[in-house]
N, C-alpha and C positions, 0 to 999 in steps of 0.2 A: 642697234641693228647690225648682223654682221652680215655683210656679202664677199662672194667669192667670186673668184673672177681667174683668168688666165694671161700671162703674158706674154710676151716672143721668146722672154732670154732663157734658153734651157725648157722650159715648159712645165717649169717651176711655176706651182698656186701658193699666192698671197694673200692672205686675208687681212680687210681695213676695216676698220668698223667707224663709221661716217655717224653724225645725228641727223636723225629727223629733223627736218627743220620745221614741218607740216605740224609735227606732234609738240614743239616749242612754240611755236607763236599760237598754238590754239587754247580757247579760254576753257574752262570746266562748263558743263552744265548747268544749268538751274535747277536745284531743289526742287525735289517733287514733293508738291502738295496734295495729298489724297481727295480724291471729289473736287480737284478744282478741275475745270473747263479750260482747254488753253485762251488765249487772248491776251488780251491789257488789263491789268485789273480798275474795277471800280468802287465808287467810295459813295453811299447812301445818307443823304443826311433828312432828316423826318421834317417834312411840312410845318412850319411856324403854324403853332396854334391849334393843334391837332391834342387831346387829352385822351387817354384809353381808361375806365373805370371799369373794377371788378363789380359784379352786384352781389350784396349783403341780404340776410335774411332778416325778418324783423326780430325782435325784443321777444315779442311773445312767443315764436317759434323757438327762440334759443332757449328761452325760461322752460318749456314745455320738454324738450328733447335731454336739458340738467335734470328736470324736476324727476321725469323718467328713468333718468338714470341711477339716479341716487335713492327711488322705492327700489329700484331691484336690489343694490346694493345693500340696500334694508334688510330686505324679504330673505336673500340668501345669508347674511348675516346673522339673521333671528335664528334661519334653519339649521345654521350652524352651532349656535351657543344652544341652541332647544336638544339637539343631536348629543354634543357632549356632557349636556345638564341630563339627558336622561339614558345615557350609556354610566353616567357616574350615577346615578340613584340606583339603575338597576347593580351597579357593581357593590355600590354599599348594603342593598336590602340582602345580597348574596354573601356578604360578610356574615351576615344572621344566622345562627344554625339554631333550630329550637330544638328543645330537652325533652325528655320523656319519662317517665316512670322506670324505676328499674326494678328487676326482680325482688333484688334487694331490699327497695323503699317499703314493700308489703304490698299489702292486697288493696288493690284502688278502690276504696268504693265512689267516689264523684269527683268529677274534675269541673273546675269552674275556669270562666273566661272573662276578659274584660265586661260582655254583654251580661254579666251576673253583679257587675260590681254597681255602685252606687257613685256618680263620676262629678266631677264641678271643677272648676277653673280658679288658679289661686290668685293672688295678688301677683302684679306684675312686676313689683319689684323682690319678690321672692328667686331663689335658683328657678326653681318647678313651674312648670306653668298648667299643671292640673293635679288635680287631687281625683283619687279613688280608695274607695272603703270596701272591704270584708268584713261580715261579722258570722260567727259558728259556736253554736253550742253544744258539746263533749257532755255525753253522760258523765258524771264524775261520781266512782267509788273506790274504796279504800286498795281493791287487787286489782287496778287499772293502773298500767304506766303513760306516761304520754311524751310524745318525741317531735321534733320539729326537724326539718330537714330541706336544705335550700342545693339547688344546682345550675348552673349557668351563672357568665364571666360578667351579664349585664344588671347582675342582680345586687344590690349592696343594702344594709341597714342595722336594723339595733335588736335586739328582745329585751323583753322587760318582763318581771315575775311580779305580782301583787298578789291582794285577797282581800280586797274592799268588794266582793261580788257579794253580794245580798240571796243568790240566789241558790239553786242545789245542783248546779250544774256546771262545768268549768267553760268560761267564756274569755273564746280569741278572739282578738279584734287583728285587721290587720289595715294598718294605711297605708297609701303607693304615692306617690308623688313622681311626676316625671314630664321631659319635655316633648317625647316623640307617642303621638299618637298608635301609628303603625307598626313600632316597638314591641308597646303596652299590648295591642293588640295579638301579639303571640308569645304573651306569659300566660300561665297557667297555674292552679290553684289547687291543690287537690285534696281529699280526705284519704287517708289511710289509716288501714291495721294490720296490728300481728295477732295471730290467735296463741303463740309458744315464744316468747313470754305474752300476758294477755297486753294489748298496748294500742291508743290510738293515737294517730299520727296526720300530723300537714308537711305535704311539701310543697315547695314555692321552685316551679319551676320556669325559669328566664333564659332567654338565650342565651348563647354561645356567640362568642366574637370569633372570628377567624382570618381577621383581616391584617395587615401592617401596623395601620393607628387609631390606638383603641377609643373607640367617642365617649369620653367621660361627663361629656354636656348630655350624652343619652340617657345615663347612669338612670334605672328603676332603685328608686331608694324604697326601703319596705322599713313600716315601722308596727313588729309583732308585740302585741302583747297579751300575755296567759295572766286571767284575773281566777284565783284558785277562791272557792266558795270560801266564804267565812265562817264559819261554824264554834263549836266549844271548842276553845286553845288545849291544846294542840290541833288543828288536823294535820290528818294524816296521808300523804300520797306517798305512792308506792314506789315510782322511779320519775324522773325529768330526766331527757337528753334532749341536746342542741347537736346535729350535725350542720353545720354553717361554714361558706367561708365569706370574707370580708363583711362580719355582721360581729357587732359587738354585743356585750350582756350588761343589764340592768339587774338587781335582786334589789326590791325595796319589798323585802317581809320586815315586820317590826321583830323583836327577839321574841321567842318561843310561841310562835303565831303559829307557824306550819314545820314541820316533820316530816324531809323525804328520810325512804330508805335509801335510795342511793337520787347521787346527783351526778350528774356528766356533762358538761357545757365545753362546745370547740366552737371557737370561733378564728379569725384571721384579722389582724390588720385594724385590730380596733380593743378598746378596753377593755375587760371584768371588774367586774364593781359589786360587792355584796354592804348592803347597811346589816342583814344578818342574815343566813344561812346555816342550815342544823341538817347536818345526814349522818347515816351511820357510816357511808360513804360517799368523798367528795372528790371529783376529777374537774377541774378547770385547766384549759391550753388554749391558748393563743398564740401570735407572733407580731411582732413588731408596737408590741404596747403590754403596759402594765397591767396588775391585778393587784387589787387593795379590796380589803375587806372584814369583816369580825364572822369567823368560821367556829364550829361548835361541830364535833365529834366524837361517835362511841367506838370508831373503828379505824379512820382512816384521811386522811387529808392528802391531794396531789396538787400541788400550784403549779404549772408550768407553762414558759412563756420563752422568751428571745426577744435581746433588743429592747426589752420593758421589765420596768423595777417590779419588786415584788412589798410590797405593805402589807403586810399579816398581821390580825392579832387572832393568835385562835384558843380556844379552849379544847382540848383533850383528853379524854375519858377513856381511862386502860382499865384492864384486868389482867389478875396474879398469874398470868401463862406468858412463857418467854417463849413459846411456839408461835402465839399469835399474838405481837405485841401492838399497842395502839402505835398508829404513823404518820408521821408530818414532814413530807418530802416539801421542799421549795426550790427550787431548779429556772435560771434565767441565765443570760450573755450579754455584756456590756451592758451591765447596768447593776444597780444595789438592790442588795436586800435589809430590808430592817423592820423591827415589828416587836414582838413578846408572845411570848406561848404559856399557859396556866393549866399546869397539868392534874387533872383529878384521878380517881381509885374510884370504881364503881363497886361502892361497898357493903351493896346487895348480894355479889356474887360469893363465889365460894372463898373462903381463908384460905390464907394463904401467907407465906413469910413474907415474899414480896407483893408490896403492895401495889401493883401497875408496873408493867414494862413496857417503853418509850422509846421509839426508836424516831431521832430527828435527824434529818439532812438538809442542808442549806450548798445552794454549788451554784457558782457563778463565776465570770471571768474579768477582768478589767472593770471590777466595778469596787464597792464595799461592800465588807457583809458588819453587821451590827444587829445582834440576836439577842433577846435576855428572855433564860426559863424563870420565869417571875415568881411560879411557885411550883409546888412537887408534894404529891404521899411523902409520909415518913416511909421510910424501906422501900421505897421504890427506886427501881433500874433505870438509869437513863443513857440508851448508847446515841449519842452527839456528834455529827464531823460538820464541820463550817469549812470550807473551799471557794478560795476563789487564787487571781493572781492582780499582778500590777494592781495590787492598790490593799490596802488594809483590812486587816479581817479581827471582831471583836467580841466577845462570848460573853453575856453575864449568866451566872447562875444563882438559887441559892442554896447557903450549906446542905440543903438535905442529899446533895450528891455525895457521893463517895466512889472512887474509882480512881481507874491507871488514866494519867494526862499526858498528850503530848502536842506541843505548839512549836511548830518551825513555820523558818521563812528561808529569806535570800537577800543578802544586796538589802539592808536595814538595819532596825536597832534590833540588839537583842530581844528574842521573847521575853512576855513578862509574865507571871502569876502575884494575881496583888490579892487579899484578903482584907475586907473592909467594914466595918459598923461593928458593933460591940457583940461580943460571940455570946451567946444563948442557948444552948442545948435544948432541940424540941425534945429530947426525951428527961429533962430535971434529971440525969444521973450525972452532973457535974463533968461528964468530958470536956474536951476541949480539942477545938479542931484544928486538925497540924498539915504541913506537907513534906513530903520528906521528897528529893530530887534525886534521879540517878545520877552516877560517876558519868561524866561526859565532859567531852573536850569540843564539843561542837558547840559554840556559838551562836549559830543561828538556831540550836533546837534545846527545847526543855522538855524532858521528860522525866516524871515521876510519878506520884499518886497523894492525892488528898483526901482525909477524911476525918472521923473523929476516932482521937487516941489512935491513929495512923502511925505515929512513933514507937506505940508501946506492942501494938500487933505485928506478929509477921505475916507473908502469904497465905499460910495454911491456915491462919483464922482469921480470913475475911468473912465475911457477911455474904448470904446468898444473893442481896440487890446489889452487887461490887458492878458497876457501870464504868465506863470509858468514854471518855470526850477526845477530838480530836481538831486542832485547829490552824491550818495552814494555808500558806499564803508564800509569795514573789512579788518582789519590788514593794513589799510595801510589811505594815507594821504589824505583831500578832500580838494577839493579847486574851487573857483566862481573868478574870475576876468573881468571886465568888464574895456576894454582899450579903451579911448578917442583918440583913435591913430588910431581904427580903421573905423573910422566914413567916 
């Protein structure tokens, strides 16, 4: 504290600053306690013997008020899993898109539906767990064609060609096998025709998937089969086509039982299989699987596939025009080809110096090719290329060829031309069959021409059937053999 004050000497002010003494000997305060009351405090201690009990509900009330609680947990829980179980059925039955007729397929004359079929339940250790049947019977005569044709992603199965029918009319059968009711129930069946060309026709129309993942436990498996009447061998039908995908083909005719004019089979993702087939012409394509078979033609053969071997044996039937030669194209990818071809001269037609002209191809990639013309007309043309790569390519012939040769490869052994079995002249004028090689410094390629008295001829007097073979190949072995064994 400072005070001021005055004195006598001069009237000079001095200031002393003194202590409280009031404010040193005083004690602090007492803490304030919120909500206390002043006074003295006191101190409660609880009456000896005094118990406080809470009171309990029974057993059966607490069981009652769980039991309750756990049906609604139920209840909303069901509504829950019932909610996402039928938001996902409608979201899959929306995957579905059904198919329809198209311009194209021809003129509908009847569509059929599951309510048309004939239905039963199969063994339950089978994939299927129901069976359904079709049966239809096709006028059948000689200037009728008949085609078959499948659309939708749910559809998959086989055909099958026979001719044990007893009867005058051509009868399909078709079986279904499948596990979803509601499926089945939006495929469809149809009859069709064309009037230009004349032609009656089924199509097997299935849905359409359009979903993320596709239900292959749904899969409508269809098993067609065309039983062609049986009549005096030959009969005769005018045209068969298969437009199909992931449906494979059956041909179980015996040999020379039936005679298309022409044949066409496409399928996908399944095999081709002939025990025999006879057209003047033949178109088989598939993908992802082979075609093996015994083929007979007066015009034309196409094999073609991907991804599946090719097994041919075909018989081939030409005539003297090198405008329009007989043809055996065989065409695959990764995978071989091997088989034999027996070439004939249809020697009804018109003379001629050449007797049949042949025109084969063989083309494939990363697989083998191994081909033998097992026989041939005398004088007849044969133009030949065998192709493939990485992996070896093998030619047999026999002598009745004559023509320019050339066999290359890559990165292998050199080409070879081998001549084998004791030489025979089919024409008894004592030739003798030679080959004479051009000047070349390439190694990996032979080229020249083999034929008979091939030494003693130059260019200007070949022969009108003077044919050309060609056989090449990468990373792998090439090879020409002409066997006198096969004559």
């Amino acid at each position: 504290m400072v005070v001021i004050s005055s004195d006598n000497d001069g009237g000079k002010r001095q200031a002393q600053t003194q202590p409280l003494l009031a404010q040193q000997n005083q004690a602090p305060p007492p803490q304030y306690t919120p909500g206390a009351a002043p006074g003295p405090s006191r101190t409660y201690w609880p009456a000896p013997g005094v118990f406080v009990q809470q009171r309990r509900e029974s057993a059966v009330k607490r069981f009652l008020k769980a039991f309750l609680v756990a049906l609604l947990v139920w209840f909303l829980l069901g509504a829950l899993v019932q909610s996402i179980t039928q938001w996902g059925f409608r979201r899959i039955r929306s995957d579905f898109v059904p198919t329809n007729p198209r311009p194209e397929d021809g003129h509908v004359v009847e569509c059929y539906t599951h309510d048309s079929s004939r239905t039963s339940s199969l063994n339950s250790s089978l994939q299927r767990s129901y069976h359904a049947s079709y049966e239809f019977k096709l006028p059948f005569d000689s200037e009728t064609g008949y085609y078959l044709l499948t659309r939708g992603k749910t559809g998959v199965g086989s055909v099958q060609l026979t001719d044990d029918h007893a009867g005058d009319d051509m009868l399909v059968t078709i079986d279904v096998e499948y596990n979803d009711k509601d499926l089945f129930s939006e495929n469809r069946i149809c009859l069709l025709d064309h009037s230009s060309p004349k032609e009656r026709g089924i199509g097997i129309y299935s849905p359409d998937w359009s979903g993320p993942h596709f239900p292959f436990d749904k899969l409508l498996r269809f098993t067609v089969v065309y039983n062609i009447p049986s009549k005096a061998p030959p009969t005769f039908v005018k045209s068969f086509s298969t437009y199909t995908a992931n449906y494979g083909h059956q041909i179980n005719l015996p040999d020379d039982t039936v005679f298309f004019e022409s044949v066409n089979l496409r399928g996908s993702n399944a095999a081709i299989r002939a025990s025999s087939l006879s057209s003047s012409d033949i178109k088989l394509r598939t993908s992802n699987a082979g075609i093996a078979g015994h083929f007979v033609s007066n015009g034309s053969i196409a094999l073609d596939t991907s991804n599946g071997s090719i097994d041919a044996d075909v018989q081939l039937t030409g005539v003297g025009s090198s405008k329009s030669p007989a043809r055996l194209s065989l065409r695959t990818s990764n995978a071989k080809i091997v088989g034999r071809a027996s070439l004939e001269w249809d020697a009804s037609g018109k003379k001629s110096a050449v007797q049949g002209v042949f025109s084969v191809s063989a083309t494939t990639s990363n697989g083998p090719i191994n081909y033998s013309i097992a026989k041939a007309p005398v004088d007849s043309q044969l133009l030949l290329t065998a192709r493939t790569s990485n992996s070896n390519a093998q030619v047999q012939l026999s002598p009745i060829f004559e023509g320019d040769v050339l066999l290359r490869n890559s990165n292998a052994a050199q080409p070879a031309l081998e001549i084998t079995g004791p030489v025979r002249d089919p024409k008894n004028k004592g030739r003798s069959y030679d080959w004479v090689r051009d000047n070349s410094k390439n190694r990996r390629e032979w080229r020249g021409k083999v034929g008979w008295d091939v030494k003693k001829n130059d260019d200007e007097h070949r022969p009108e059937h003077w044919g050309n073979v060609e056989v090449v190949t990468s990373n792998g072995r090439c090879g020409l053999s002409v066997d006198h064994t096969l004559v």
